[in-house]
KEVOMI-525601 format. One line per 10 residues: number of its first residue (from 1); for each residue x, y, z of N, C-alpha, C, O. Coordinates in steps of 0.1 Angstrom, whole numbers, plus 2048, in hexadecimal, padded with zeros to 3 digits. Example, Ala and Ser with C-alpha at 12.3 -4.5 7.8 and 13.67 -1.06 7.14 Angstrom:
2
1	884 7C7 84E 87B 7D3 84E 884 7DF 84E 88E 7DF 855; 880 7EA 847 889 7F5 847 881 800 84F 886 80B 850
This chain:
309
1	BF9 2C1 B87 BFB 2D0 B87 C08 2D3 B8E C0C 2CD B98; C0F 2DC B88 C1F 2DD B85 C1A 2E6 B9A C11 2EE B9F; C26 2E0 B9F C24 2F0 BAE C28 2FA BAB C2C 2FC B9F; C28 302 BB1 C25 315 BB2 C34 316 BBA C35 30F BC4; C3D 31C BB9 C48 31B BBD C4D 32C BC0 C48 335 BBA; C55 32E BC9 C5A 33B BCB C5E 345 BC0 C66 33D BBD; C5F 34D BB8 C62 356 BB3 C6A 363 BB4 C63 36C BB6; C72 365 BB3 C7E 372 BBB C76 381 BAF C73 382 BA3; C75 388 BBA C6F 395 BB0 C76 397 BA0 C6F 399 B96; C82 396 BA0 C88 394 B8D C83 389 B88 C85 388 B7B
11	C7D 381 B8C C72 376 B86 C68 379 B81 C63 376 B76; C64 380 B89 C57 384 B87 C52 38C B7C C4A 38B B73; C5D 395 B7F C5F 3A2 B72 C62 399 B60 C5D 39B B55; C6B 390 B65 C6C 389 B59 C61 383 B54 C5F 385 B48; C59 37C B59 C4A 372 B5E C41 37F B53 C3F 37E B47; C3D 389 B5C C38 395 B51 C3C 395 B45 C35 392 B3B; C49 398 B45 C4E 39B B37 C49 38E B2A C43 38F B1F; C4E 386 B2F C4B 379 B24 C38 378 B24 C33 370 B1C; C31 380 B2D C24 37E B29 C20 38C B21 C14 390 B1F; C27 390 B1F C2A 39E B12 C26 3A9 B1B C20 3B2 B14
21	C28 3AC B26 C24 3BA B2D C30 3C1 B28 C3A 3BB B27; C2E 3CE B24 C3A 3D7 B23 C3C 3DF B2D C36 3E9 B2F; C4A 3D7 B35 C4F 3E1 B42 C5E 3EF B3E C69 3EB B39; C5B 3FA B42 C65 400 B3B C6A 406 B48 C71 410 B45; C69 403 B54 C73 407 B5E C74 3FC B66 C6E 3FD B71; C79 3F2 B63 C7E 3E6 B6C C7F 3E5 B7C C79 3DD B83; C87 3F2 B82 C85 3F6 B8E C79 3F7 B92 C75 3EF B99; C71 401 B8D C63 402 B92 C5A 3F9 B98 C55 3F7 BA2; C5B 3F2 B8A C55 3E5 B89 C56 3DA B98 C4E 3D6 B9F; C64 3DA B98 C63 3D3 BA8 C63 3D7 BAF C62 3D0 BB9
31	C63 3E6 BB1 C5E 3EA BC1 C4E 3EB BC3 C48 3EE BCD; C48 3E6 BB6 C3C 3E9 BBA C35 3D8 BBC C2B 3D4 BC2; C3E 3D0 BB4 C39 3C4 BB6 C38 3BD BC2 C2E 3B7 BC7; C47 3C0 BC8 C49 3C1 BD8 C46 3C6 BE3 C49 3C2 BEE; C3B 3D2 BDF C32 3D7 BE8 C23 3D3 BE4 C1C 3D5 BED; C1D 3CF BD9 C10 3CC BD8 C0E 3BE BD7 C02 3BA BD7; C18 3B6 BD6 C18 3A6 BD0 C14 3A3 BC3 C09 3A6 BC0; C1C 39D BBA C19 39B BAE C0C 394 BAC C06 396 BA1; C07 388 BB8 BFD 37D BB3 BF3 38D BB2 BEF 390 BA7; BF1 395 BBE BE5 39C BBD BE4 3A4 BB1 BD9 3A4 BAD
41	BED 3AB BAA BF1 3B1 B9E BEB 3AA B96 BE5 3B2 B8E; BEA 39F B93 BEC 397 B89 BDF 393 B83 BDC 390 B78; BD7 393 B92 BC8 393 B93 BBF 39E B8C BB3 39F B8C; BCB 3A7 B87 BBE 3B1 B7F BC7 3B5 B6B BCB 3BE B64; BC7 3A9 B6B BD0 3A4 B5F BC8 3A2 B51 BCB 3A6 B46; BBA 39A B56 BB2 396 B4B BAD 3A3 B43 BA8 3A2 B38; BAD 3AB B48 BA6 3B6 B41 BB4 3BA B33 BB5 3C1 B2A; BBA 3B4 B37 BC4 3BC B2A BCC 3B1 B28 BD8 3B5 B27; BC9 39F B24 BCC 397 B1C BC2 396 B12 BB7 39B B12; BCA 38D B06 BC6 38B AF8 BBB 384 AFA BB8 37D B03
51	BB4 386 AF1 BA7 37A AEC BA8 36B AE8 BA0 364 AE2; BB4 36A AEB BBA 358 AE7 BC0 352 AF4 BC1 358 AFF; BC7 343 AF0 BC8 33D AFB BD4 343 B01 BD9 33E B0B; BDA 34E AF8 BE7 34A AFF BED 34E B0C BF7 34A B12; BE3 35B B11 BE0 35D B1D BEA 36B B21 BEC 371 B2C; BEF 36D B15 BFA 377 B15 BF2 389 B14 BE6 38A B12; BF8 392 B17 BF3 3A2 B15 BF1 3A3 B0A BF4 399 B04; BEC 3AD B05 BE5 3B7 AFB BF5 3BB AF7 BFE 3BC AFF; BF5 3BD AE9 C02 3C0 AE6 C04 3CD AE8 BFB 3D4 AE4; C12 3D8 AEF C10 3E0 AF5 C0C 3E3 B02 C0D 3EF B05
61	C05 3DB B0B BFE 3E1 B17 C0B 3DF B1F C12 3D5 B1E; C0D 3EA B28 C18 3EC B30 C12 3EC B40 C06 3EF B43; C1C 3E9 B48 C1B 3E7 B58 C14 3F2 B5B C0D 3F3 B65; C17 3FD B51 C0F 40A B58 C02 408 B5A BFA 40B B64; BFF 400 B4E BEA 3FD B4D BE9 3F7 B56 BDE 3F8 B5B; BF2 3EF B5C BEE 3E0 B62 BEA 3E7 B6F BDF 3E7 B74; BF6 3EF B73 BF6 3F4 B7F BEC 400 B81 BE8 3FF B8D; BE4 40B B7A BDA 413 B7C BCD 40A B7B BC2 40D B81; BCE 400 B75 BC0 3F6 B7A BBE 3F2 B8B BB5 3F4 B93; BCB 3ED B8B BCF 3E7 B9C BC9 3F9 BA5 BC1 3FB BAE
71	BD4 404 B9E BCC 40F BAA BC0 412 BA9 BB9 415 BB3; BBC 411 BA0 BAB 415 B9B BA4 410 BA6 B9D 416 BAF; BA6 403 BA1 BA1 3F8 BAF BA0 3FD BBF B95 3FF BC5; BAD 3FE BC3 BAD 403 BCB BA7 410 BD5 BA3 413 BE0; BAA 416 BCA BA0 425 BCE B93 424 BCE B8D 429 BD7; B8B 41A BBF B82 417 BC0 B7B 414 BCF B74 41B BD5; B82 403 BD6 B7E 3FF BDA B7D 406 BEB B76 402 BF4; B87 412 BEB B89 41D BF6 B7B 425 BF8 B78 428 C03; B74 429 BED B68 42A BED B60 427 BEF B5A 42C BF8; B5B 41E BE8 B53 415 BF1 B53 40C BFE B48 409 C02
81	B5D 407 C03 B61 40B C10 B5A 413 C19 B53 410 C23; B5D 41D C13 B59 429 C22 B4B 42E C20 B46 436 C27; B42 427 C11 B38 42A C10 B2D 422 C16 B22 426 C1A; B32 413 C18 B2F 408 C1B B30 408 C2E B27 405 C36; B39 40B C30 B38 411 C3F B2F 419 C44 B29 417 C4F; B2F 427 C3A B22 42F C40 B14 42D C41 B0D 435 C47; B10 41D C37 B09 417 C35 B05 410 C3F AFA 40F C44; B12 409 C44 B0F 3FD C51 B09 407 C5D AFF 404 C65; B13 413 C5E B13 41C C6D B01 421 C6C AFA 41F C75; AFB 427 C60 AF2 427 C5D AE6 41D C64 ADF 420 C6E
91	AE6 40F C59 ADE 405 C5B ADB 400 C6D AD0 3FE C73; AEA 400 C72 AED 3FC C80 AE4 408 C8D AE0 405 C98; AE4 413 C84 ADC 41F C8F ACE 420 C91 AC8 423 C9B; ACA 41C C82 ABC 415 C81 ABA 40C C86 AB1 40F C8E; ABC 403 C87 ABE 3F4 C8A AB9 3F3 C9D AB0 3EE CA4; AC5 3FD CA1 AC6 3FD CB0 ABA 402 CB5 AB5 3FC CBE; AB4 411 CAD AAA 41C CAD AA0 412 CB5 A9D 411 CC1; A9B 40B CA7 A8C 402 CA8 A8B 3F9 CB2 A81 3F9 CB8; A95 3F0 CB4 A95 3E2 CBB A97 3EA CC9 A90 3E4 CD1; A9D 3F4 CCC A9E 3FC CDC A90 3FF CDE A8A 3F8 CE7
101	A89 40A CD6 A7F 40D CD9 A72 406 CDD A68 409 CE3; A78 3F6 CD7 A6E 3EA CD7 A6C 3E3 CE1 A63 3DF CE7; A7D 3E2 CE3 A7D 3D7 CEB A84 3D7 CFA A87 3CD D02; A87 3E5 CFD A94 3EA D06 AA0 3EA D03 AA5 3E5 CF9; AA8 3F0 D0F AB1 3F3 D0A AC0 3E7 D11 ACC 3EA D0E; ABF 3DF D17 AC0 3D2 D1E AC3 3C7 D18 AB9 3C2 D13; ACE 3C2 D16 ACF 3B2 D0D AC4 3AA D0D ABE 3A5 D03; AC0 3A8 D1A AB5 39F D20 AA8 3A3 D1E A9F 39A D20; AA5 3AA D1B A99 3B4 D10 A97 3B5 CFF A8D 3B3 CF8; AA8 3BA CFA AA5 3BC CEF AA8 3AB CE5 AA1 3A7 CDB
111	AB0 3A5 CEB AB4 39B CE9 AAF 38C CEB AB4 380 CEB; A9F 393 CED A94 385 CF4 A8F 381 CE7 A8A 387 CDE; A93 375 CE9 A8D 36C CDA A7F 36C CD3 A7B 368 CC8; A79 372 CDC A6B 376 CDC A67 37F CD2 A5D 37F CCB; A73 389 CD1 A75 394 CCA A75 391 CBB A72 399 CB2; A7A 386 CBA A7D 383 CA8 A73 37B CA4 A68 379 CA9; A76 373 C98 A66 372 C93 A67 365 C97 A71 35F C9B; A5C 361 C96 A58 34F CA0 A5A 344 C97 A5D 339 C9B; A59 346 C8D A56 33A C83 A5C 330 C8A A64 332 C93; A58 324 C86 A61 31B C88 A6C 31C C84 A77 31F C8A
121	A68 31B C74 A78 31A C6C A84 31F C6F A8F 31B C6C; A80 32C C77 A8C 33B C7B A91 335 C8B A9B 33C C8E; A8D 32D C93 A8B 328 CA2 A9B 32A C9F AA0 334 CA2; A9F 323 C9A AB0 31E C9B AB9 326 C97 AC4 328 C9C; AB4 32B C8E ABC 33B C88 ABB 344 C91 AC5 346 C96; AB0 34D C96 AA9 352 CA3 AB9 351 CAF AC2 359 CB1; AB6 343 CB5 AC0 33F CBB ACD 340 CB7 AD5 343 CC0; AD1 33F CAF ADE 33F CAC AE2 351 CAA AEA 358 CB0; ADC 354 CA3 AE3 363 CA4 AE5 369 CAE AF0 36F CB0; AD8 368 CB7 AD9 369 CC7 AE7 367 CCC AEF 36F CD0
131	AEA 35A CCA AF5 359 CD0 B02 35D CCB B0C 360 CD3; B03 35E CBC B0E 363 CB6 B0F 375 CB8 B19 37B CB3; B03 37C CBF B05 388 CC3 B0C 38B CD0 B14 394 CD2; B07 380 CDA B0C 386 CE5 B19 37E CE5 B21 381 CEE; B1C 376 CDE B2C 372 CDD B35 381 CDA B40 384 CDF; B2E 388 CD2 B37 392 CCD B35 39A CD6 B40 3A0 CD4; B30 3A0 CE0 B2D 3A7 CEB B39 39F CF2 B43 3A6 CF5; B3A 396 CF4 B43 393 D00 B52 392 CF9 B5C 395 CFF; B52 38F CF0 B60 390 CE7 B61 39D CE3 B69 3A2 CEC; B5F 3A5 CDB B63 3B3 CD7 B5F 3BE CE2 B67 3C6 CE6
141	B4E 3BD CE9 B4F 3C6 CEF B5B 3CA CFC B5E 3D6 CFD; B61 3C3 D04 B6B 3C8 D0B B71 3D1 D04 B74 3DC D08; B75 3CE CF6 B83 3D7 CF0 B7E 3E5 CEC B86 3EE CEA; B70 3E8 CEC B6E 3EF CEC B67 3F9 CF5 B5C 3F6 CF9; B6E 407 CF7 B6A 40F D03 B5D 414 D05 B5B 419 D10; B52 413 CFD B44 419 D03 B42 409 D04 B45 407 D10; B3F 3FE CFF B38 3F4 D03 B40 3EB D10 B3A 3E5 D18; B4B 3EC D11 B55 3E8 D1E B51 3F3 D2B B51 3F0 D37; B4C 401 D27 B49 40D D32 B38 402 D37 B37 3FD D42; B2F 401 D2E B27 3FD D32 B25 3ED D3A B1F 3E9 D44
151	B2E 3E7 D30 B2A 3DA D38 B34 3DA D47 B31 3D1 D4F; B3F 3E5 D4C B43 3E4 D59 B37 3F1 D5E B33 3ED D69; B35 3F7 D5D B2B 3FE D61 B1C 3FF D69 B18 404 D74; B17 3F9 D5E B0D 3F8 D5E B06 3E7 D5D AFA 3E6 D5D; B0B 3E0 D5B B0D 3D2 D55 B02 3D0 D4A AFB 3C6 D4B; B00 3D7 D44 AFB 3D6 D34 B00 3DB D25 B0B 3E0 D24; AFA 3DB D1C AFF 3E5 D11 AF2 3E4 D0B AEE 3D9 D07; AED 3EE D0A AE4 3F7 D01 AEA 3F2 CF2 AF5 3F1 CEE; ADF 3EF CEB AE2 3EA CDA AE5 3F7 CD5 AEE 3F5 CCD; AE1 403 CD5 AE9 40B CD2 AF7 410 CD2 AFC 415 CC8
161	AFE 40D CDD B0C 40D CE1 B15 3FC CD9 B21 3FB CD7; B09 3F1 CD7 B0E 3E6 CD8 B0F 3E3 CC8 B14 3DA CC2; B09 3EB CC4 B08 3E8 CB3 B15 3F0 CB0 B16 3F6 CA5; B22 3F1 CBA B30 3F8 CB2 B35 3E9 CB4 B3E 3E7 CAC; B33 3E0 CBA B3D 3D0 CBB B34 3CC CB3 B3D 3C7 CAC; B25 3C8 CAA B20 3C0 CA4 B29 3C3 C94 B2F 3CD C8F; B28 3B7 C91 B2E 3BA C85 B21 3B7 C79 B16 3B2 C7B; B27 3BD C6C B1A 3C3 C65 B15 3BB C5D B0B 3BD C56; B1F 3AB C5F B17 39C C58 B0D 399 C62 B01 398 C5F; B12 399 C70 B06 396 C77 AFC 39E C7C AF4 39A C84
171	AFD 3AB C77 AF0 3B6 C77 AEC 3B3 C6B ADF 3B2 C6C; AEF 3B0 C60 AE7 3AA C54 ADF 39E C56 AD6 39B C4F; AE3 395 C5F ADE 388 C60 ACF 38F C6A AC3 38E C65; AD2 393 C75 AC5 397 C7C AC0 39D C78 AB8 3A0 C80; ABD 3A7 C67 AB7 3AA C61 AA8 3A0 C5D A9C 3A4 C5F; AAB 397 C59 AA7 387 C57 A9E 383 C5E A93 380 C58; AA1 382 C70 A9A 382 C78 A8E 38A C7C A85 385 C82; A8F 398 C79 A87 39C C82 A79 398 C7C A78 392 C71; A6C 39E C88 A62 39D C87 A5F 3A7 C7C A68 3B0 C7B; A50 3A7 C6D A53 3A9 C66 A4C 3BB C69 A49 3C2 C5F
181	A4A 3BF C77 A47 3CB C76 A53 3D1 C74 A55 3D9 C6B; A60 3CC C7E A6A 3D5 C82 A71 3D5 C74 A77 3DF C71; A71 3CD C6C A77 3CC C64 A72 3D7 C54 A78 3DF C4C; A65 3D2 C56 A5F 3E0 C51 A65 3ED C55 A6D 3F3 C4E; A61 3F2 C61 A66 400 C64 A73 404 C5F A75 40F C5B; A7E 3F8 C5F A8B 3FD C5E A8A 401 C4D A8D 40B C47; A86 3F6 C48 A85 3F5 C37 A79 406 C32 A78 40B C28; A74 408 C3B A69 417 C35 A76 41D C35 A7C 41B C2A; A7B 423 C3C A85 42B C42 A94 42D C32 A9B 436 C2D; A93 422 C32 A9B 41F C20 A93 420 C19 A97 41B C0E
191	A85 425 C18 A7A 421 C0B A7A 416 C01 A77 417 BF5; A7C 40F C05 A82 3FD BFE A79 3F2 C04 A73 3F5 C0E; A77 3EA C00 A70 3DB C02 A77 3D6 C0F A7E 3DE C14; A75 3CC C13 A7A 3C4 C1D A85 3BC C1A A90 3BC C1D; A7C 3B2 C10 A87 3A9 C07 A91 3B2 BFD A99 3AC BF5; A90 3BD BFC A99 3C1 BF5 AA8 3C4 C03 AB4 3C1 C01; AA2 3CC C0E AAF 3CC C16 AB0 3C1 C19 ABC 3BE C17; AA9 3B6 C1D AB3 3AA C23 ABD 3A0 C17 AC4 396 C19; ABC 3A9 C0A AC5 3A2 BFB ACD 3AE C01 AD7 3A7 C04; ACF 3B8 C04 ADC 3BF BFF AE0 3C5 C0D AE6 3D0 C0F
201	ADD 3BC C15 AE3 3C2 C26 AEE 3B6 C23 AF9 3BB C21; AEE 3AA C24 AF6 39C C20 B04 3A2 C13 B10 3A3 C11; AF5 3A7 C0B B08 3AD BFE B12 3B7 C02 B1E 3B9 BFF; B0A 3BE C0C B10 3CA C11 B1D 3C6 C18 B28 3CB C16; B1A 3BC C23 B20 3B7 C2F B2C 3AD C25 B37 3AB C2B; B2B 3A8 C17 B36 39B C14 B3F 3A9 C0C B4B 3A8 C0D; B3A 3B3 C06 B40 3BE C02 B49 3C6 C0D B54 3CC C0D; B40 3C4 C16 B4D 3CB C21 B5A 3C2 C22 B65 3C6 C1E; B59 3B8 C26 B63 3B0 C29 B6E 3AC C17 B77 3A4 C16; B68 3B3 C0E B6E 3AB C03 B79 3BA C02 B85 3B9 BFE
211	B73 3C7 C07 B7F 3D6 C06 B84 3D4 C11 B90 3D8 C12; B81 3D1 C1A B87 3CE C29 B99 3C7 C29 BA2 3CA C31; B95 3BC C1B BA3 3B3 C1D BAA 3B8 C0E BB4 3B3 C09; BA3 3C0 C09 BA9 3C9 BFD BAA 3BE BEF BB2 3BF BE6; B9E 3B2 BEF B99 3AC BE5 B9A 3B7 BD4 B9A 3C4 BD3; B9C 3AE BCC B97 3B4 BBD B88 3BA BBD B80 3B0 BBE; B82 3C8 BBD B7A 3CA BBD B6F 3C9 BB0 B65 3C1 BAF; B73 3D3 BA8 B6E 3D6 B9B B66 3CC B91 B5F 3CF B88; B6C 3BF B97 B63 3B8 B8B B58 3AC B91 B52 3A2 B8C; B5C 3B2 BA1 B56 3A7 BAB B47 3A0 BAA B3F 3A9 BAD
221	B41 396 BA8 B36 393 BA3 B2D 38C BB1 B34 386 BB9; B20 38C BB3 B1C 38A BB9 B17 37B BBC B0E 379 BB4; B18 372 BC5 B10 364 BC2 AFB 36B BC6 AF2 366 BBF; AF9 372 BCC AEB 37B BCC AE8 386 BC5 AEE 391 BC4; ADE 380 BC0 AD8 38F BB8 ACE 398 BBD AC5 395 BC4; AD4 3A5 BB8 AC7 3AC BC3 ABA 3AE BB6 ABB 3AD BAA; AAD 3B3 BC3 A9E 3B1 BB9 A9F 3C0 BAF AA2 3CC BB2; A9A 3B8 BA0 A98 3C6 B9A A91 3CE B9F A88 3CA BA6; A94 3DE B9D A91 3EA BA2 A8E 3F7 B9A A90 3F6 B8E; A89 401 B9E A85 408 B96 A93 411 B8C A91 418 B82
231	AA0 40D B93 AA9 417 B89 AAC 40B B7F AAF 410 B75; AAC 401 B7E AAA 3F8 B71 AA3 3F9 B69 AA6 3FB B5E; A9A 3F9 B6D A8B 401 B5D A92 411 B5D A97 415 B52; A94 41A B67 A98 427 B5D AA5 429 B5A AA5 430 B50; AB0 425 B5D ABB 423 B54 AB7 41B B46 ABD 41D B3C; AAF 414 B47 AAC 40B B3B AB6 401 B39 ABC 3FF B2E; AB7 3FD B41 AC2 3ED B41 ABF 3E2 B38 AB4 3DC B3A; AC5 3DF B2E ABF 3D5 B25 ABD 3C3 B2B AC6 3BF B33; AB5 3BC B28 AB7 3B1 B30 AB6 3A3 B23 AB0 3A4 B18; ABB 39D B25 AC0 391 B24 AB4 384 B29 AB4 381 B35
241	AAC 37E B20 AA6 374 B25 A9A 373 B33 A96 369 B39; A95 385 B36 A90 388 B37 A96 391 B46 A8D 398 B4B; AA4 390 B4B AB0 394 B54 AB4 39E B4D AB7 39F B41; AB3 3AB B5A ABF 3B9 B55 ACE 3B1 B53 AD2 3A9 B5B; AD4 3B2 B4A AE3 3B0 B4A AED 3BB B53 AFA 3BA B54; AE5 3C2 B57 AEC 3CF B5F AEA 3CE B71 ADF 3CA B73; AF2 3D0 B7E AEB 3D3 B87 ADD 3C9 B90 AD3 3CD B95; AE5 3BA B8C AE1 3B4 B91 AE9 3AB B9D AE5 3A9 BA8; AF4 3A8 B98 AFE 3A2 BA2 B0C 3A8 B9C B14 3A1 BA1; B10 3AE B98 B1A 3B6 B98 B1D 3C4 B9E B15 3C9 BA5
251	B29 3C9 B9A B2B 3D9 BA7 B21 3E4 B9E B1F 3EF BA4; B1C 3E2 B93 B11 3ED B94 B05 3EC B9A AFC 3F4 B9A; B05 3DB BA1 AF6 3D9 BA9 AFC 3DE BB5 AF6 3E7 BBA; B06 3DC BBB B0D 3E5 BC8 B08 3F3 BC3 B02 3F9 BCC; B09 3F9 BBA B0D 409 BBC AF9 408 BBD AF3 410 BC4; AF0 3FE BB5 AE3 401 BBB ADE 403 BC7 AD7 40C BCB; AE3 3F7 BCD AE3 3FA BE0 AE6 401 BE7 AE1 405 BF1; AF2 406 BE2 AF6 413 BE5 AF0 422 BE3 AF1 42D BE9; AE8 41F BD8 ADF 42B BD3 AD4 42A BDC AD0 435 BE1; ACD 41F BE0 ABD 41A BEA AC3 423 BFC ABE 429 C05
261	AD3 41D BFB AD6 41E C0C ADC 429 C0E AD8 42F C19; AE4 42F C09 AE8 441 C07 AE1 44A C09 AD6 44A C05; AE5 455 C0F AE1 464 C10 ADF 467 C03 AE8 461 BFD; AD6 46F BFB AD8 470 BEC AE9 47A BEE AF1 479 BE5; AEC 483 BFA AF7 489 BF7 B01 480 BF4 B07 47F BE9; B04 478 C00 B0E 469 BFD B0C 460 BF6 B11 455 BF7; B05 464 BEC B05 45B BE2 B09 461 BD9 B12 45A BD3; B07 46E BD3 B0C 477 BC9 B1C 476 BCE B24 470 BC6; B20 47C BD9 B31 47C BDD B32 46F BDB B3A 470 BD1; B30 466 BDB B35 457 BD7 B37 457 BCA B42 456 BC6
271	B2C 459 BC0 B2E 459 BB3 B38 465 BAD B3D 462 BA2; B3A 470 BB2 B42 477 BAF B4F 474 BAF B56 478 BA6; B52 46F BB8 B60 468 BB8 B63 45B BB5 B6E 458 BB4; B5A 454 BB2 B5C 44A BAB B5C 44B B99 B63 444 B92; B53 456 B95 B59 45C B88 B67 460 B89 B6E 45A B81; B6E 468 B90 B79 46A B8E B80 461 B91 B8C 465 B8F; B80 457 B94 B8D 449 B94 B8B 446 B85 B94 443 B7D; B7C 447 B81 B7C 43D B74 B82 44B B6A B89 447 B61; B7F 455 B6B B82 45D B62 B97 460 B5F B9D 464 B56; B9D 45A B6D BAD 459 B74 BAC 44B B68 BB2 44C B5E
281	BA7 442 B6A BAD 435 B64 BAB 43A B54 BB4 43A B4B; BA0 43D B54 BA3 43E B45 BA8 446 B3D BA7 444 B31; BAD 44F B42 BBA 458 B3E BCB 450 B3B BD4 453 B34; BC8 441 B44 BD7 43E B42 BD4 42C B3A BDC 423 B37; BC5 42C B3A BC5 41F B2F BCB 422 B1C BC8 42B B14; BD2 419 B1B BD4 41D B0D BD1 410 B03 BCD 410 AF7; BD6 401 B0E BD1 3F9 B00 BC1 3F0 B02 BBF 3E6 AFC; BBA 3F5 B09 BB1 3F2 B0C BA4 3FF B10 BA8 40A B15; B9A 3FE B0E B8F 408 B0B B85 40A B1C B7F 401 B21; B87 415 B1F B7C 411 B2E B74 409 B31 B72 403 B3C
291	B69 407 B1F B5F 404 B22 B64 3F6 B25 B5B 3F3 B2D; B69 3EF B24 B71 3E1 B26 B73 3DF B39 B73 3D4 B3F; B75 3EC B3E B73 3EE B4A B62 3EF B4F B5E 3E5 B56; B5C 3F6 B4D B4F 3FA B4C B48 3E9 B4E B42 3E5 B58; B4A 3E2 B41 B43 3D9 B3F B46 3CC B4D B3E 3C5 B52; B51 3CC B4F B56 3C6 B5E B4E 3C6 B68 B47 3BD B6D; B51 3D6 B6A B47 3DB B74 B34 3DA B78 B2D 3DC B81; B32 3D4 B69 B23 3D5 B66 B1B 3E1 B65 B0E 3E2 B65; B27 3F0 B64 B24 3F9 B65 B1F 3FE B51 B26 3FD B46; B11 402 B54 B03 403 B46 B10 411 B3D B1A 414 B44
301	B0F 416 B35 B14 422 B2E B0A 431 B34 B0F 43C B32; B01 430 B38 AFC 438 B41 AFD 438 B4B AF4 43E B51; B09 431 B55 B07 42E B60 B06 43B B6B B04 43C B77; B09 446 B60 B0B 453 B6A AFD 459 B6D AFD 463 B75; AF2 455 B67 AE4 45B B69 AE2 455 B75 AD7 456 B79; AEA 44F B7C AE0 446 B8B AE6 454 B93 AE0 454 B9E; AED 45E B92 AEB 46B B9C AE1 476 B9E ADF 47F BA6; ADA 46F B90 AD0 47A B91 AC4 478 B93 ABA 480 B94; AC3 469 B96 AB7 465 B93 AB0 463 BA6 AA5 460 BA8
């Protein structure tokens, strides 16, 4: 395999052109390649090559498509973001609520191994999160001013104050752990199963980190599937070999978890603006059809009844 070698931005422009993109302001073209990077650009390409090998554009599709896909993305993924956030700040307040009330408010209290479930099998896991929690207390908490006020203070941190340094892979992992009352209460509280939050606390947490570093969102697929649910039977999702094809490990199974963990208000503002990115892109698609988009997404042709439901 030939190496990957430097490229000067008029390369690049050229590189497009011979794969049939139609660029009609050359300028443009590189100032934007030079500010977004071409490899990342390039990564939302497949949606508007041919159906053969030759790996070339849609005859006609211009940098403009290429480029309102790339913003789509991004605005897309701007949303969910801050939806996904109010989810963690959420889950994290619950989280703190229960285990305080249970167990004190004292590391040395709430953080007694005692507290989580005994199994054998969990002994090690138990242990280990333990420790990868208060690692993060001693690493992040100084930098930050209520949990640095407490631990010179008072020499503790209250899990309420301390769930702002946990981060929300490893609030997803002690999900896992707990005993299976606490874990109940938190799961009533979402009107959801157990094993259903401990599938989509984990998707939630690799979703954060994938808008975090400004990954390709839109056609992101999941290696976990979440459990069918009741908006699969009423959307009427067709299935495949006895599998919904819809809303199982793709971003319309995100926008499901997001419908279970949302305010119904924040969930409607979520959907409302996420219609209008899609309704923005597809005003400037011309050689390619939304639903080509849609179908990416794993988003059903009804996907807009999940606001009402």
């Amino acid at each position: 395999m030939a190496n990957k070698v430097f490229k000067s931005i008029e390369e690049q422009v050229e590189i497009l052109r011979n794969k049939g993109l139609v660029i009609e302001d050359d300028e443009y073209v590189k100032s934007i390649l030079l500010r977004e990077n071409y490899f990342f650009l390039m990564g939302y390409r497949h949606s508007f090559l041919k159906k053969d090998a030759s790996r070339k554009f849609i005859e006609g599709t211009s940098f403009n498509e290429l480029y309102s896909l790339f913003m789509f993305d991004r605005a897309f993924r701007n949303i969910i973001f801050k939806n996904i956030l109010i989810v963690e700040n959420n889950y994290k307040s619950i989280f703190s609520y229960v285990l305080s009330g249970n167990y004190g408010y004292k590391e040395k209290d709430y953080l007694n191994p005692s507290n989580f479930v005994q199994s054998e099998d969990k002994k090690s896991q138990v242990s280990d999160l333990i420790r990868k929690l208060k690692r993060q207390y001693r690493v992040n908490g100084k930098q930050h001013g209520a949990t640095s006020h407490y631990m010179v203070n008072y020499g503790y941190i209250p899990l309420w104050i301390g769930i702002k340094v946990i981060s929300f892979g490893l609030m997803s992992e002690l999900y896992s752990i707990l005993k299976s009352e606490d874990a109940s209460r938190i799961a009533k509280i979402y009107n959801i199963e157990v094993k259903s939050l401990e599938v989509f606390l984990p998707i939630l947490a690799n979703y954060r980190n994938l808008c975090a570093h400004e990954d390709i969102l839109f056609d992101h697929f999941t290696q976990r599937t979440i459990p069918d649910n009741i908006y699969h039977h009423i959307l009427n999702i067709p299935k495949v070999d006895g599998e919904y094809v819809n809303g199982k490990n793709d971003i319309f199974a995100l926008i499901l978890i997001l419908k279970h963990l949302l305010t119904p208000a924040d969930f409607k503002l979520m959907m409302n603006e996420i219609n209008y990115e899609i309704d923005r892109l597809k005003g400037r698609l011309v050689h390619i059809d939304v639903n080509v988009i849609y179908e990416k997404m794993g988003f059903p042709i009804n996907y807009k009844d999940i606001m009402y439901l």
